[in-house]
C-alpha positions as CSV (number, residue, x, y, z in Angstrom):
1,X,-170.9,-44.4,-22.1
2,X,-173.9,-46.0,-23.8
3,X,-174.8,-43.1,-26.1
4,X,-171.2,-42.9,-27.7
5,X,-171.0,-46.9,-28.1
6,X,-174.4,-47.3,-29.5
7,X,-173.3,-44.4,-32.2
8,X,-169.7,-45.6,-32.6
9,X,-171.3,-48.9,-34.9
10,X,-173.0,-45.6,-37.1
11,X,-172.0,-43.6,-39.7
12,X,-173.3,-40.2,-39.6
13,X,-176.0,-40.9,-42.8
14,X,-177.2,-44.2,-40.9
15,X,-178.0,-42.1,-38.1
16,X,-179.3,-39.8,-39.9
17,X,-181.6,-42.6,-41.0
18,X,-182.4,-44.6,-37.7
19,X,-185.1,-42.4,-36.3
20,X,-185.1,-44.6,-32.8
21,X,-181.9,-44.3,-32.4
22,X,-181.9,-40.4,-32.9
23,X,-184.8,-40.4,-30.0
24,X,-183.1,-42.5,-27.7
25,X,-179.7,-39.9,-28.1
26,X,-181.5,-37.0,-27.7
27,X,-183.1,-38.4,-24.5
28,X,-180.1,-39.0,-23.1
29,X,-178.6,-35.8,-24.0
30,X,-182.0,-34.7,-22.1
31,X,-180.7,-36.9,-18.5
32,X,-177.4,-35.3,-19.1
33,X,-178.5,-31.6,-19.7
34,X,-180.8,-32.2,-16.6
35,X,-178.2,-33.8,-14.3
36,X,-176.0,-30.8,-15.1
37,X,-178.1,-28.7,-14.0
38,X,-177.7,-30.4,-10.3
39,X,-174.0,-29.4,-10.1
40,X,-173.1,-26.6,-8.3
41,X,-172.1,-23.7,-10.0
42,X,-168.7,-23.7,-7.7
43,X,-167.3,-27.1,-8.6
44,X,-168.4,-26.8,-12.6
45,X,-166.4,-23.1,-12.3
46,X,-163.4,-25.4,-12.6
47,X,-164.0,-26.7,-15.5
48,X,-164.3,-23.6,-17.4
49,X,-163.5,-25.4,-21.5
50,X,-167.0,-26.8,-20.8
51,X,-169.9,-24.6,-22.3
52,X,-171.8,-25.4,-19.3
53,X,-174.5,-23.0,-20.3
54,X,-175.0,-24.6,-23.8
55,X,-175.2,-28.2,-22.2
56,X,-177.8,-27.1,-19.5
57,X,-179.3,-25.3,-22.6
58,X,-180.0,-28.2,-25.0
59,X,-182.1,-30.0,-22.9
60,X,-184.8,-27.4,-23.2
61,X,-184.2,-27.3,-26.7
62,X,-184.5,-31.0,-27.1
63,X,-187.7,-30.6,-25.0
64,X,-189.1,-27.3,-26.2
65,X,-187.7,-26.5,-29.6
66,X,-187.8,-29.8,-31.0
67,X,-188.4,-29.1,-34.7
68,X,-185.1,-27.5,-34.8
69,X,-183.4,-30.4,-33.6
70,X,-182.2,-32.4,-36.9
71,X,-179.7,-35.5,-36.4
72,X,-176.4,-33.3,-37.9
73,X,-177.2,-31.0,-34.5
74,X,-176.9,-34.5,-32.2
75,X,-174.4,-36.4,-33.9
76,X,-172.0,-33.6,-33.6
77,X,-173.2,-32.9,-30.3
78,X,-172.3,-36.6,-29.4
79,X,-169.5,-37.0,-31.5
80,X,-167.5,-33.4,-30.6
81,X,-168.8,-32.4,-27.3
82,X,-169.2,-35.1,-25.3
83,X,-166.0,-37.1,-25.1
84,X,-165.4,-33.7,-23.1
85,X,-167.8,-33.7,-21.4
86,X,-167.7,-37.1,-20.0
87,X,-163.7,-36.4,-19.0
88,X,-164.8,-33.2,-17.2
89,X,-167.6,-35.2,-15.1
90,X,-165.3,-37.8,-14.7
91,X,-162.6,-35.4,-13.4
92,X,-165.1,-33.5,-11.0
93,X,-166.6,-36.6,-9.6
94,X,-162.8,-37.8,-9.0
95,X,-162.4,-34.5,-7.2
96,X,-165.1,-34.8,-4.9
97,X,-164.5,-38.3,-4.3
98,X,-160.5,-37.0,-2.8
């Protein structure tokens, strides 16, 4: 995934510091909230360890409540949650694929 290769060359100050690169994360957490939001509610039921509702959830936040976005929220956003995440979406588009 771009967004967790792009951060993996980062430490989380020199994030903290690159303001593009804090824009460019945030927007893609904004595709990924969005495209969740696409999956029926069936399929992500079986993947119930995902906060499904916080994931659909930061996307407006990112959109709507941006001043209380600060780069701590997104690096750990990218660094803790999303490995999962991306192994659930994985898992469910191997599943649909069967």
């Amino acid at each position: 995934m771009l967004v967790e290769s792009e951060l993996s060359r980062h430490t989380e100050a020199s994030f903290s510091r690159a303001l593009f690169l804090q824009r460019a994360t945030e927007r893609s957490l904004e595709i990924i909230s969005e495209a969740t939001r696409h999956l029926p509610d069936a399929l992500i039921a079986t993947k119930p360890e995902i906060a499904w509702g916080e994931v659909r959830g930061i996307g407006n936040r990112l959109r709507h409540e941006y001043w209380r976005v600060d780069s701590g929220l997104i690096w750990s956003i990218v660094m803790d949650d999303l490995p999962a995440l991306k192994t659930a979406i994985e898992d469910l588009l191997r599943g649909i694929e069967e």
